[in-house]
C-alpha positions as CSV (number, residue, x, y, z in Angstrom):
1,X,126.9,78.3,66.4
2,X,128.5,79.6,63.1
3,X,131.9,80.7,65.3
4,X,131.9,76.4,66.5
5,X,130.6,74.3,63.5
6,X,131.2,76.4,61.1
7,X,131.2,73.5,58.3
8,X,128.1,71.6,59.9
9,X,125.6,74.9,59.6
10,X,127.5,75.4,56.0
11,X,126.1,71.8,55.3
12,X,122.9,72.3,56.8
13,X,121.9,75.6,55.2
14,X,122.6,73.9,52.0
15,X,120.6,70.7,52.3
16,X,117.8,72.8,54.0
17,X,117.5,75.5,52.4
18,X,119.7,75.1,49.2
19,X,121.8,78.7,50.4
20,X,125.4,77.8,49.5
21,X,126.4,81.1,50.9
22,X,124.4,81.8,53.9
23,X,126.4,84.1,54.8
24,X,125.2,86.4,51.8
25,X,122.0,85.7,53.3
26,X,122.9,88.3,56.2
27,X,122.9,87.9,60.2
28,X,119.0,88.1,61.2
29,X,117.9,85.6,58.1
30,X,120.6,83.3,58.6
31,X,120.1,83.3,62.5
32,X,116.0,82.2,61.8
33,X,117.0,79.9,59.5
34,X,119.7,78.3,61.9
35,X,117.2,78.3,64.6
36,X,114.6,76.3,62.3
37,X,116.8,73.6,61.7
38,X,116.0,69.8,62.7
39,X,116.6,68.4,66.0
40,X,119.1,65.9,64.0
41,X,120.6,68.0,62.1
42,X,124.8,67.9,62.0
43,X,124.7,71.4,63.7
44,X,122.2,70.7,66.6
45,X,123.6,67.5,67.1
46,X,127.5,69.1,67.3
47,X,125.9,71.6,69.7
48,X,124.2,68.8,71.6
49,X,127.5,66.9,71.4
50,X,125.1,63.8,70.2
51,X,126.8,61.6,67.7
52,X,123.6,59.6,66.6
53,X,120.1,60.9,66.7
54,X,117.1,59.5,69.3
55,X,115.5,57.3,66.3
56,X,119.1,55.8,65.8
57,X,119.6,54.8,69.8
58,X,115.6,53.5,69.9
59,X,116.2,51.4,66.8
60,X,119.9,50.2,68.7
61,X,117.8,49.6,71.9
62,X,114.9,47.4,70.4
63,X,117.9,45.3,68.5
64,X,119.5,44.8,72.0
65,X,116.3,43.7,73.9
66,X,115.7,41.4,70.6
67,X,119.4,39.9,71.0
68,X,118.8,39.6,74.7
69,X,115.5,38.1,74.1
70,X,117.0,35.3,71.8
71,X,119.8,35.0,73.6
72,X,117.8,34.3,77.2
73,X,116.8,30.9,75.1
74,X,120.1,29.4,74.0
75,X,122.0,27.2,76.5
76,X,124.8,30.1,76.8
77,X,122.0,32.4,77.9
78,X,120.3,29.7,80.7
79,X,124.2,29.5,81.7
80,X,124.7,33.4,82.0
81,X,127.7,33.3,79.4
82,X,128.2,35.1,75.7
83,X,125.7,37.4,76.7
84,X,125.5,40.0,73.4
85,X,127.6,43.2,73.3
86,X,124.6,45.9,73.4
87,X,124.7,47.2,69.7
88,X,123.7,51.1,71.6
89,X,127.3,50.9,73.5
90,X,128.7,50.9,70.2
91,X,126.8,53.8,69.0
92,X,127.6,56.2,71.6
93,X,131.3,54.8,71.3
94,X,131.3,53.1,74.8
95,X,134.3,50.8,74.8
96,X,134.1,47.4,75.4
97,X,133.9,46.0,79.0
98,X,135.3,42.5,77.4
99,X,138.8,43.0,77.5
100,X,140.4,40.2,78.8
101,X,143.5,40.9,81.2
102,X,146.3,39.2,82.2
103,X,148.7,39.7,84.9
104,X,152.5,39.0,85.0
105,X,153.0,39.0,88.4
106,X,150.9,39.8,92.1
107,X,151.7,43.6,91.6
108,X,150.5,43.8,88.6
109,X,147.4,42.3,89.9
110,X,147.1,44.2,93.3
111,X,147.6,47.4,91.5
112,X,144.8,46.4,89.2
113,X,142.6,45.4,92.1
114,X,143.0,48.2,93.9
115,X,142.2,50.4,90.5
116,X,138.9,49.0,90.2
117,X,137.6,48.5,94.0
118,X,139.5,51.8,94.6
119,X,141.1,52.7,98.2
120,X,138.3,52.7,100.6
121,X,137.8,48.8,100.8
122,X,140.8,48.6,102.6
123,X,140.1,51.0,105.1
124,X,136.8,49.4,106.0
125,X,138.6,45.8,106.5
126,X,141.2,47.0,108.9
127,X,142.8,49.8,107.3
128,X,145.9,47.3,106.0
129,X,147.9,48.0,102.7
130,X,147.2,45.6,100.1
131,X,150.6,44.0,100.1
132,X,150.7,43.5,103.8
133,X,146.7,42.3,103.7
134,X,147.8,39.9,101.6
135,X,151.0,38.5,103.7
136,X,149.9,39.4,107.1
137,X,147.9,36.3,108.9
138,X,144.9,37.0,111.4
139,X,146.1,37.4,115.1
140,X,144.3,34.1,115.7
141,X,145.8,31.7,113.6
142,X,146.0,30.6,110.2
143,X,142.7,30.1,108.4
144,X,139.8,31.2,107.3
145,X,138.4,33.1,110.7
146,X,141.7,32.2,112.2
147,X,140.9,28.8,112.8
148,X,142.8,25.9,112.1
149,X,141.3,22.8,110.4
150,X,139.4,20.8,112.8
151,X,138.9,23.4,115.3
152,X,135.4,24.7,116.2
């Protein structure tokens, strides 16, 4: 604890137990006093590897079913659009899924596509590459089910 955070246990022992020097205090008083330190304090939570405590994400998380809440009785919530960026995301520093994307070209896009739906869609409809899936027609015609417009 003292070897990793080494400035986080300094600040703690201060506000805690008002020791500026804890290490004066010596090793067995200063490791009790480090074990009796809050759950949200900077060392526990660097140890944890939390960067806000459980009050912070509850409060976040009642904010976000509020939003939701309000936002379920606007038009733009009966349509399904502007739904509200979830306030917790940006607590635990999850990045934005609203990026918007643009493409400068089909390769661009197919190597995007095949990013996000990875490789094994393509093996389960027939195994073809995404460039020749794309340009290669069905054996049966040209289509949608290889069949050609007025054809049953």
């Amino acid at each position: 604890m003292a070897a990793r955070f080494p400035d986080e246990l300094t600040c703690d022992m201060a506000e805690t137990y008002h020791a500026l020097d804890w290490r004066a205090l010596g090793l067995p008083l200063a490791a009790t006093l480090a074990a009796g330190l809050r759950e949200n304090s900077r060392t526990r939570m660097a140890l944890a590897g939390s960067v806000s405590t459980v009050d912070t994400l509850l409060l976040g998380a009642a904010v976000d079913a509020l939003h939701l809440l309000v936002w379920a009785k606007t038009k733009d919530g009966q349509k399904g659009r502007s739904r509200p960026e979830p306030v917790v995301n940006r607590l635990l520093g999850v990045p934005s899924p609203r990026q918007a994307t643009g493409f400068s070209c089909a390769a661009d896009y197919e190597t995007a596509r095949a990013r996000i739906l990875g490789e094994g869609w393509r093996q389960a409809a027939g195994g073809l590459p995404s460039s020749a899936a794309a340009a290669a027609p069905s054996p049966e015609g040209e289509g949608l089910g290889g069949r050609l417009k007025g054809e049953r």
